[in-house]
N, CA, C and O of each residue as an XYZ file, in Angstrom:
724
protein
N      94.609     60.033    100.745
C      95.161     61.348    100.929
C      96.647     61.201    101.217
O      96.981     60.387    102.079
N      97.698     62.011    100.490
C      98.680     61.811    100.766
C      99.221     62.587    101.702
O      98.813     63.747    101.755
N     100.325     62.112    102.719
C     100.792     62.441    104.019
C     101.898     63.619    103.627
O     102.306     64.550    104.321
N     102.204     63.281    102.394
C     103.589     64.098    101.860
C     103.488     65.502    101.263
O     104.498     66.123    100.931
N     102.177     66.023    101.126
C     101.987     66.815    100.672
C     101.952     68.415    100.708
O     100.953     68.905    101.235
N     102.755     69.131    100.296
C     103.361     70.390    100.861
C     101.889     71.264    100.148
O     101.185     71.005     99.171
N     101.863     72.323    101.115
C     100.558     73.160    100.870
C     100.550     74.513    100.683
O     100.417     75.146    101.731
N     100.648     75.150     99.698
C     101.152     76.309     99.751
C      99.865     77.586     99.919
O      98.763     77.591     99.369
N     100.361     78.465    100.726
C      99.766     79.613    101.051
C     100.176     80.512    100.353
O     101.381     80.591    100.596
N      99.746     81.659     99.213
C     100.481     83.035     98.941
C      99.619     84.171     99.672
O      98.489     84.473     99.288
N     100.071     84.595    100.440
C      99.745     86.035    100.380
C     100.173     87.410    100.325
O     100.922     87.778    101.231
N      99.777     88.401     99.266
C     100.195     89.190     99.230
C      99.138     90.454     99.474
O      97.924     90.449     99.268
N     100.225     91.871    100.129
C      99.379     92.546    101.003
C     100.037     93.462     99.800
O     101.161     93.262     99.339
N      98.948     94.723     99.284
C      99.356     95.285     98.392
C      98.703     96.840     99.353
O      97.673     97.058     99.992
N      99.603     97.439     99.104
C      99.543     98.745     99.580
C      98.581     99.768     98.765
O      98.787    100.050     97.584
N      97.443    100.322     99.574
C      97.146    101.193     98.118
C      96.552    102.440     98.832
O      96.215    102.384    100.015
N      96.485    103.085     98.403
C      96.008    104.786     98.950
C      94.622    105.085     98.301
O      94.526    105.463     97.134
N      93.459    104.876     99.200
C      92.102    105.193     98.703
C      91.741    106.382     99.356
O      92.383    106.559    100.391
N      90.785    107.401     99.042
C      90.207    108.346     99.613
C      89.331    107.839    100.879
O      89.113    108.611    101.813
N      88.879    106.618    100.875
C      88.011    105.886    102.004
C      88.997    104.675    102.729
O      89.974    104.414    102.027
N      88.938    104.111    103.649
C      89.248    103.395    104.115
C      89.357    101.769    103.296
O      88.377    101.025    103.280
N      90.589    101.410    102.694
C      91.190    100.430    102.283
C      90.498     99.039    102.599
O      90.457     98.659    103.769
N      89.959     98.277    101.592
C      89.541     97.000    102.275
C      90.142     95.435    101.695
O      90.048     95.570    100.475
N      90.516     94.504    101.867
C      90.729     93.575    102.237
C      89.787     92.244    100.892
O      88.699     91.669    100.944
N      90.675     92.249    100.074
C      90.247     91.352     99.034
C      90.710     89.950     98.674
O      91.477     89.932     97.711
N      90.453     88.879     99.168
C      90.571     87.377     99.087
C      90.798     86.542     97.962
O      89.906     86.466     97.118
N      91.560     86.080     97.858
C      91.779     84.756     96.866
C      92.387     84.103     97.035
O      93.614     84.054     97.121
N      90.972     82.900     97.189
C      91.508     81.341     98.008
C      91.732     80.621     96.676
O      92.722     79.928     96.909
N      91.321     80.372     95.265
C      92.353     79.716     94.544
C      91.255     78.146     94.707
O      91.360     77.181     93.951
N      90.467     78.224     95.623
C      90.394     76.529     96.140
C      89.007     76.459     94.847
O      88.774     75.261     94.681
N      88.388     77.025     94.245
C      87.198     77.242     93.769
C      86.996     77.844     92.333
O      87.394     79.004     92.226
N      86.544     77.372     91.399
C      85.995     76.049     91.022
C      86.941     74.907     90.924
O      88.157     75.076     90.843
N      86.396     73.803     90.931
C      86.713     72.267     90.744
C      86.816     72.008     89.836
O      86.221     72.497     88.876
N      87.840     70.896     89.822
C      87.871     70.078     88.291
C      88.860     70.900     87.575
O      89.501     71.890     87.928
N      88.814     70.206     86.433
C      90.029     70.731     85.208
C      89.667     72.007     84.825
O      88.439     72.073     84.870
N      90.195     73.132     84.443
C      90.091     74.450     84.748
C      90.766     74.402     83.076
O      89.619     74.657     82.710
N      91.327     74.337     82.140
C      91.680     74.793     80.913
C      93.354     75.134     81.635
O      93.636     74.958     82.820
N      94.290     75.644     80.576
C      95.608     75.794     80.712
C      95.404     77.150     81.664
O      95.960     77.009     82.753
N      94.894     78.118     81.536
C      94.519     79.563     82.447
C      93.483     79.942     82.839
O      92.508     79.808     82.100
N      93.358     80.449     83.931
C      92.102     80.909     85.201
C      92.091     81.725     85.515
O      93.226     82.130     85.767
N      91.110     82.597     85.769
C      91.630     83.803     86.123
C      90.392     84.313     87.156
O      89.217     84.471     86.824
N      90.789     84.460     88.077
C      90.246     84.824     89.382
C      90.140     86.279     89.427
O      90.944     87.159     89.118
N      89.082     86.312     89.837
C      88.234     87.895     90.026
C      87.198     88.036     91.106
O      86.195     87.350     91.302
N      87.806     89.402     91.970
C      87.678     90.031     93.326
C      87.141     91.196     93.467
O      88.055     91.867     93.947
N      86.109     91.956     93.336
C      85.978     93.433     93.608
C      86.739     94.081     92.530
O      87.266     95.188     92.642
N      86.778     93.267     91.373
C      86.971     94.047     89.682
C      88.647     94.257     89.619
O      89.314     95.081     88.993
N      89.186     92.781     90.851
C      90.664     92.981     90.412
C      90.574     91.349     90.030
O      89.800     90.569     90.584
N      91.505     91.001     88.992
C      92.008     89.567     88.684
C      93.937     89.391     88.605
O      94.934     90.068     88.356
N      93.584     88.157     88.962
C      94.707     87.231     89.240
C      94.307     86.387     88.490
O      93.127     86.041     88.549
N      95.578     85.576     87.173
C      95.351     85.034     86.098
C      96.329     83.724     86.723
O      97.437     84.076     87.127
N      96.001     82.281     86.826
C      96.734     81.338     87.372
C      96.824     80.730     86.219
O      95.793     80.411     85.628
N      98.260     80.423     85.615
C      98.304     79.691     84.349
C      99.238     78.619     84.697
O     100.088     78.888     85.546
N      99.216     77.159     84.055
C      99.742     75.677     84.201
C     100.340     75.777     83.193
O     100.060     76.258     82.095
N     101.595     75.075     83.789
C     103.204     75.166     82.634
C     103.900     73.832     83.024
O     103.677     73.247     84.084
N     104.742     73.418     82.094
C     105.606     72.254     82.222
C     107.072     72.854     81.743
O     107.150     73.454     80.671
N     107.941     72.712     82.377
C     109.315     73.025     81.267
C     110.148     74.138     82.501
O     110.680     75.202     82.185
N     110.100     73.678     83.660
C     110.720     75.303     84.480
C     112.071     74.851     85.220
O     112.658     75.431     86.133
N     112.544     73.116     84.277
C     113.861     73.439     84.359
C     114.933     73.999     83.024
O     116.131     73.723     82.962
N     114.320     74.675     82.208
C     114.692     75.737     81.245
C     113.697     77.124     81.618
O     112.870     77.705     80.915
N     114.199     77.409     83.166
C     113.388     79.131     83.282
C     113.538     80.400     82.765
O     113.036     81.413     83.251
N     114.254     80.343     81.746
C     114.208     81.301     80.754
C     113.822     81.290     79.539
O     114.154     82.184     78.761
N     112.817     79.953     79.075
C     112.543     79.444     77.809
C     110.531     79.191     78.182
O     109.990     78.372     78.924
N     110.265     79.662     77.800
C     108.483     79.397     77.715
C     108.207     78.180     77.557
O     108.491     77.500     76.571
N     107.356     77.672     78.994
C     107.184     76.239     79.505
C     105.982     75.891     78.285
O     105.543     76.742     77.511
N     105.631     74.664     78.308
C     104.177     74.306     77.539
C     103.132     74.270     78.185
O     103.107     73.831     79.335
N     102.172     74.683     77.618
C     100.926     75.207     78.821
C     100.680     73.477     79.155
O     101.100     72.539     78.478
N     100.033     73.431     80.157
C      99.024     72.318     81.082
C      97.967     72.629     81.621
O      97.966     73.834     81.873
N      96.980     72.084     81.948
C      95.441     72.523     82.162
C      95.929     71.937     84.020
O      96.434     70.948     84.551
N      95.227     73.656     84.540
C      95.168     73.835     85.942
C      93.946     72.883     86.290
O      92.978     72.737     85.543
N      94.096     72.311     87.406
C      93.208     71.498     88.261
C      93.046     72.698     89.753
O      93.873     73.329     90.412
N      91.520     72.561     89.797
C      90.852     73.214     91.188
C      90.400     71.799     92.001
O      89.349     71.195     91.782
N      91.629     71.330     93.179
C      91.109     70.131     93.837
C      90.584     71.079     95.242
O      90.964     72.089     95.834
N      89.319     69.929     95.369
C      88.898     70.633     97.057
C      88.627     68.918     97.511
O      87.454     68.572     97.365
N      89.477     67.954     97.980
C      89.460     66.657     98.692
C      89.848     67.026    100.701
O      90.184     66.274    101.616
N      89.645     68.146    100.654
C      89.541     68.686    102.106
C      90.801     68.249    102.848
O      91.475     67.250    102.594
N      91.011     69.150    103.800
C      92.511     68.912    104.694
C      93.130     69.653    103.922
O      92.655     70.677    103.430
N      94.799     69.014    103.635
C      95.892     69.812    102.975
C      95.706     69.104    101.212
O      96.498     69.242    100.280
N      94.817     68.595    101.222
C      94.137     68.459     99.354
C      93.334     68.653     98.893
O      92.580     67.855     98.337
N      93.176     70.682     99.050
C      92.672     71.500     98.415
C      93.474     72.598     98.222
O      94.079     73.147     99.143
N      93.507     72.905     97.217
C      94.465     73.958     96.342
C      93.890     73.851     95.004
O      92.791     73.397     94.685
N      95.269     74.584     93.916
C      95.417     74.755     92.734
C      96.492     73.630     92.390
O      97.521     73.493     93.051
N      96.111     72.723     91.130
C      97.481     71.855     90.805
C      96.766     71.702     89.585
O      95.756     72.336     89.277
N      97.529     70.538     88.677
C      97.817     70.413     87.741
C      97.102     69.300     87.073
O      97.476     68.228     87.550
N      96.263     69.169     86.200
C      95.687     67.893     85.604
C      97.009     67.104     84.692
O      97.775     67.658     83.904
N      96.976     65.418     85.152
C      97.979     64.879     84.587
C      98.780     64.576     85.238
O      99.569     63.784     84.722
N      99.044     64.969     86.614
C      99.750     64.312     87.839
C      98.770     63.960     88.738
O      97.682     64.449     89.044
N      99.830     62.346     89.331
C      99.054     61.643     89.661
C      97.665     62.129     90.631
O      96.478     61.810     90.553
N      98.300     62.909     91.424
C      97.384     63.487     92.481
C      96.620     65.029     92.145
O      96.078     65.648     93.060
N      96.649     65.554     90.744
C      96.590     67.022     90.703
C      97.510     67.603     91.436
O      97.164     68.393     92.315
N      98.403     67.409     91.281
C      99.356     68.853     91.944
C     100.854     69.113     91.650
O     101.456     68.242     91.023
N     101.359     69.968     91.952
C     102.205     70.507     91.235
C     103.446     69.661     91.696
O     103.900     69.444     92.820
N     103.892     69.204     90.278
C     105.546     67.698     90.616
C     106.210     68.262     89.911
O     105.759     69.079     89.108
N     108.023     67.848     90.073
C     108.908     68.192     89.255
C     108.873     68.862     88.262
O     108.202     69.824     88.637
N     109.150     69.049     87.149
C     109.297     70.270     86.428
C     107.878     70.980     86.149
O     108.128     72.021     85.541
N     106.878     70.882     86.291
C     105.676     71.510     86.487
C     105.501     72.954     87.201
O     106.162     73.128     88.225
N     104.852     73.769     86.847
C     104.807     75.097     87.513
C     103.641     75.699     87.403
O     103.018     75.569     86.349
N     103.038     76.585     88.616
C     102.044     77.689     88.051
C     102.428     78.370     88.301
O     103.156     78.466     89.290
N     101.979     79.686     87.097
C     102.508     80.889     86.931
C     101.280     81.905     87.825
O     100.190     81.374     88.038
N     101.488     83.182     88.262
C     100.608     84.167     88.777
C     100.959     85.192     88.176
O     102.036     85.742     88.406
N     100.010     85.659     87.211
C      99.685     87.044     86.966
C      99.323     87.929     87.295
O      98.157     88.126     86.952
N      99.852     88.827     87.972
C      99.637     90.084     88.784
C      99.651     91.084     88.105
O      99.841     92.146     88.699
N      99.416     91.106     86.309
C      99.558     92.630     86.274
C      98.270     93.174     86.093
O      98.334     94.149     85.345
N      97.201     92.945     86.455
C      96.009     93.788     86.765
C      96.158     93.840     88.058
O      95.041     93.326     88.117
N      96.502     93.981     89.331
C      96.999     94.306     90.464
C      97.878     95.315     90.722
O      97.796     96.305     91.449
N      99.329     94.610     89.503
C      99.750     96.401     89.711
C      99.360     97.486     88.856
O     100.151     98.429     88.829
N      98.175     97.587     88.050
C      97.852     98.210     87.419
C      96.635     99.131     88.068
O      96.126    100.167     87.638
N      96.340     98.308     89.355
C      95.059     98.554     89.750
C      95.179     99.254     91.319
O      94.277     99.771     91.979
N      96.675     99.071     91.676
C      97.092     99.559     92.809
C      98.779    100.380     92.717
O      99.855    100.205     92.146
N      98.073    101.440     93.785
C      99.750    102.124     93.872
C     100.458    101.274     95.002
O      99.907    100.596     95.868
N     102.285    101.540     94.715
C     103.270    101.196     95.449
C     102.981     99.603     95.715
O     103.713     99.264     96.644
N     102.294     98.636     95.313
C     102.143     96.971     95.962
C     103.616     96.895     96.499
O     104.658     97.501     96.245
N     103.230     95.839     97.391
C     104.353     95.025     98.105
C     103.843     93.641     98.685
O     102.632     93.538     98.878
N     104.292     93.060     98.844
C     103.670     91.838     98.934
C     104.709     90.710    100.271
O     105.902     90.726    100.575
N     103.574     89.883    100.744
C     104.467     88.425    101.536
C     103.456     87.523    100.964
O     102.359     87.531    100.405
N     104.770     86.416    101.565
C     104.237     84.724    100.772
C     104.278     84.160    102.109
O     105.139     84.398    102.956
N     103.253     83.376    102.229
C     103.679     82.113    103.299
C     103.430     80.737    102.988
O     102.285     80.507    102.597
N     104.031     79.994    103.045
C     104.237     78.459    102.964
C     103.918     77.943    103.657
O     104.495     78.100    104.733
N     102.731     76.902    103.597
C     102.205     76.298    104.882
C     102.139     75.014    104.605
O     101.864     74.746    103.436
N     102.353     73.911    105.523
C     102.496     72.504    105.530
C     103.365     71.862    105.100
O     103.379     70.648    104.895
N     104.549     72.993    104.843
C     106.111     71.662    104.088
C     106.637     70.772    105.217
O     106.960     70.914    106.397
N     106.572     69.759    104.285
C     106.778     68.239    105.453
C     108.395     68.028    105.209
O     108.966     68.651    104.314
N     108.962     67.277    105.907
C     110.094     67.163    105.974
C     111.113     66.782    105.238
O     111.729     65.839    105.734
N     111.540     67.195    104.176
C     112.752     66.666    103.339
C     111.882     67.267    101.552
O     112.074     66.706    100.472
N     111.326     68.025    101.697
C     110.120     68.854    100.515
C     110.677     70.151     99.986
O     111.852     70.167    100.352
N     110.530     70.750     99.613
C     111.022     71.755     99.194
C     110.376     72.834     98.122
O     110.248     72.355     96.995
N     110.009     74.006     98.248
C     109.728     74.694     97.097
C     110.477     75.703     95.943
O     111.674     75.938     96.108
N     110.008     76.095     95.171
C     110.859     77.421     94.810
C     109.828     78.086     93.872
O     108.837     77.603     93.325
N     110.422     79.517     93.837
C     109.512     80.729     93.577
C     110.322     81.229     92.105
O     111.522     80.955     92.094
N     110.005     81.639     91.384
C     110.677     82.601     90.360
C     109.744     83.634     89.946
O     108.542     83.470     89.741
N     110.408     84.717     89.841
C     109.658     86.372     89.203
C     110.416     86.304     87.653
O     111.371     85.602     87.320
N     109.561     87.388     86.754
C     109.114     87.085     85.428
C     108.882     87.867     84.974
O     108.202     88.257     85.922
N     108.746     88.844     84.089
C     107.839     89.793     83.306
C     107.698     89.326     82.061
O     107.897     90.284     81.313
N     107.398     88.108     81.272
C     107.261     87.285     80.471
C     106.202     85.777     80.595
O     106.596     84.621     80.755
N     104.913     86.223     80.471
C     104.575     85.239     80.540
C     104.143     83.936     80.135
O     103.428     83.805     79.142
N     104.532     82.929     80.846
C     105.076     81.539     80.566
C     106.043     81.362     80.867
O     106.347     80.169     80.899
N     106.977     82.228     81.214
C     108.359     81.728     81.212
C     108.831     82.003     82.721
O     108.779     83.174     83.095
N     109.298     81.007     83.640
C     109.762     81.042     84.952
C     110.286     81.815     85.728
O     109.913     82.325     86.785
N     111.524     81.897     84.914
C     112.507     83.409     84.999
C     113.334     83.366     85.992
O     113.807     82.259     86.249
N     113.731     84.492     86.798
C     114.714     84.209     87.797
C     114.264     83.447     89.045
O     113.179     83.669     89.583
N     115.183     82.498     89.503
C     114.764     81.940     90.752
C     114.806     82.874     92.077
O     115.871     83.098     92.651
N     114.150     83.152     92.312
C     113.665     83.910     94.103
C     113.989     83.373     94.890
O     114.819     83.817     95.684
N     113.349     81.962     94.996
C     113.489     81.310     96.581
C     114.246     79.939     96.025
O     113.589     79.631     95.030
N     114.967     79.283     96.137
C     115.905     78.088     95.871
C     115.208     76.897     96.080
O     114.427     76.275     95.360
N     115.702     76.672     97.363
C     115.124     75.409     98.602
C     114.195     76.023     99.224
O     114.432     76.476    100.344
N     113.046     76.157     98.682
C     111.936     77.169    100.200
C     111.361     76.065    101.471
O     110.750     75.055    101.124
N     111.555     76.287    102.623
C     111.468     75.256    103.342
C     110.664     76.000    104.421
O     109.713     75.264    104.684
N     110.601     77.100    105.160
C     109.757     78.122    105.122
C     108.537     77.757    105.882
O     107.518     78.154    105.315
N     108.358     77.212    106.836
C     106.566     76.974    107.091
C     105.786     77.751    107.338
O     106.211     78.209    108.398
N     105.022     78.188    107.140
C     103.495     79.285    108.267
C     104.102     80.242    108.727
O     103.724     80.707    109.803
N     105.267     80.832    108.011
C     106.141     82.486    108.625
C     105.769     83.296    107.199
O     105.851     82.686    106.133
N     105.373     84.646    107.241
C     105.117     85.581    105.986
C     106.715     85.829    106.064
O     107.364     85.885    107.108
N     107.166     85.952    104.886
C     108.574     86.483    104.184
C     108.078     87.292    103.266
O     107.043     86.999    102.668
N     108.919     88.694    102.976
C     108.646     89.178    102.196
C     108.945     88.741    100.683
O     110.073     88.297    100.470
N     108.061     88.822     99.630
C     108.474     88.055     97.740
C     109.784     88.915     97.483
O     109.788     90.102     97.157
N     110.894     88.110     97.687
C     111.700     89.097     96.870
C     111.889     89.765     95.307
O     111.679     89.204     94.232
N     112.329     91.072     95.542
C     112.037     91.514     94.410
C     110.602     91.457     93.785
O     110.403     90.781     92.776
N     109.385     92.326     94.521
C     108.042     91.690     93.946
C     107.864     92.856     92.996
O     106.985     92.582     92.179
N     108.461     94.238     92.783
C     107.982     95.287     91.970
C     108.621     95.180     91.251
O     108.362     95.975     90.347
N     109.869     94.281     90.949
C     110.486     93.742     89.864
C     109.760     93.322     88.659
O     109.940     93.626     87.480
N     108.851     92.510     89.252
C     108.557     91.132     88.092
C     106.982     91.143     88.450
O     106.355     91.234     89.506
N     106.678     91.030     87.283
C     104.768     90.913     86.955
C     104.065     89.908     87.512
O     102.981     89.836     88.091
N     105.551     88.574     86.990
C     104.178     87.086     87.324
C     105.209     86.668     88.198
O     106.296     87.230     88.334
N     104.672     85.291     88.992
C     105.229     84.902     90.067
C     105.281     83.228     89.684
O     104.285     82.729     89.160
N     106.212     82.577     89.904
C     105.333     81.080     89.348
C     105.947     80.459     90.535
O     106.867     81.066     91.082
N     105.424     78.952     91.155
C     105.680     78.226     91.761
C     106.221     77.031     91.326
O     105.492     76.570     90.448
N     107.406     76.154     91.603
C     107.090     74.820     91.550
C     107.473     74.013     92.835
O     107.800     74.592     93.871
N     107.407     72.345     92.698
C     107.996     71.925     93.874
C     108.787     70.655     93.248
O     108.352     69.507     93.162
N     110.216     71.197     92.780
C     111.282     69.715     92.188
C     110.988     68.865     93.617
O     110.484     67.767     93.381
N     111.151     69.082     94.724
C     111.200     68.090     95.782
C     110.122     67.741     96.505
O     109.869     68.321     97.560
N     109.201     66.551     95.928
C     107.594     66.200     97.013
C     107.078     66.999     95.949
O     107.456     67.286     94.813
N     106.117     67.262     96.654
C     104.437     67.369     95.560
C     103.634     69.089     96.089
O     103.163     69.482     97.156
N     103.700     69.337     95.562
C     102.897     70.775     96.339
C     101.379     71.101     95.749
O     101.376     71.263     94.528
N     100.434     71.193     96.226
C      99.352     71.514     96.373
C      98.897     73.560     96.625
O      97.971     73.691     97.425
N      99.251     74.449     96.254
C      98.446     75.314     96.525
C      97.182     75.796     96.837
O      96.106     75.708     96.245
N      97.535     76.350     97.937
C      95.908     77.371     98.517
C      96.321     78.566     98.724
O      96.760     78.923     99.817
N      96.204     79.580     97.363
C      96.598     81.015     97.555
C      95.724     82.062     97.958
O      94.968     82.523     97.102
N      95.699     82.499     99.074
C      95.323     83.655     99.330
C      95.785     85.274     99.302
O      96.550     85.789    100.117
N      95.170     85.918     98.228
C      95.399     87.499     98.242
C      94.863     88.344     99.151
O      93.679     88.260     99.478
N      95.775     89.332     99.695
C      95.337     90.514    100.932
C      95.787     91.384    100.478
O      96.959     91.757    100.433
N      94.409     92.011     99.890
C      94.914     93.874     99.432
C      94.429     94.498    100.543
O      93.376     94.113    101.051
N      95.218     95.645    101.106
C      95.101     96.800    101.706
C      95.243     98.128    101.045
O      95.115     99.161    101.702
């Protein structure tokens, strides 16, 4: 198990106006295992989140080449979403996953959303880019995300459809969790 390994948390809290009392929809991301195909798509109470594997997101305005998502569950901070083809499954240098949110905002009024970053070890680094093109990285959001276990709000999240992650610095592992309200 590696010691170096940054762990990422997303969560986003999406605002929505029901006639009944609003409930609370999960996606841990950690489930199923194994090589997953280039896109996944996770489904909650008849909402999905589409997680797609890309290579190429130091040209983020040019459509990366797909890569087949890995679902690791090796317990501790090596379980997440990463990447088949690195060494450890998980997301390295120019590598990225993308998040598709537009059945979310399609499925909810006003969304807004926070991210939290959990387990960046020391000298690691992440970064975020928003998108309305998918495959393609797009603008950078977060630079150097260094960020631990604090919710920040996604900048610019009603901007941009998809969300992608990578980590140029150390190795990142995702465990995303969604919180609709």
């Amino acid at each position: 198990m590696k010691t170096t390994t940054s762990t990422l948390f997303f969560t986003a809290f999406m605002a929505i106006t029901f006639p009944v009392k609003a409930s609370t929809i999960m996606f841990a991301f950690s489930a199923p295992n194994g090589a997953l195909g280039s896109s996944y798509t996770y489904v909650n109470n008849g909402i999905g989140i589409t997680a797609r594997g890309y290579t190429g997101v130091n040209s983020p305005n040019i459509a990366g080449a797909p890569v087949s998502l890995y679902g690791k569950n090796g317990g501790g901070d090596e379980t997440g979403l990463g990447l088949v083809g690195t060494g450890d499954f998980e997301i390295v240098g120019n590598d990225f996953i993308q998040l598709d949110f537009s059945d979310v905002k399609n499925k909810m009024l006003d969304p807004t959303a926070q991210l939290m970053i959990g387990s960046v070890q020391t000298d690691e680094y992440y970064r975020i880019y928003g998108s309305n093109t998918v495959g393609v990285a797009g603008a950078m959001l977060v630079a150097n995300g260094s960020l631990d276990g604090k919710f920040f709000d996604i900048p610019k999240f009603n901007q941009y459809t998809y969300f992608s992650i990578s980590a140029p610095k150390g190795e990142s592992l995702p465990q995303i969790a969604v919180d609709f309200h």
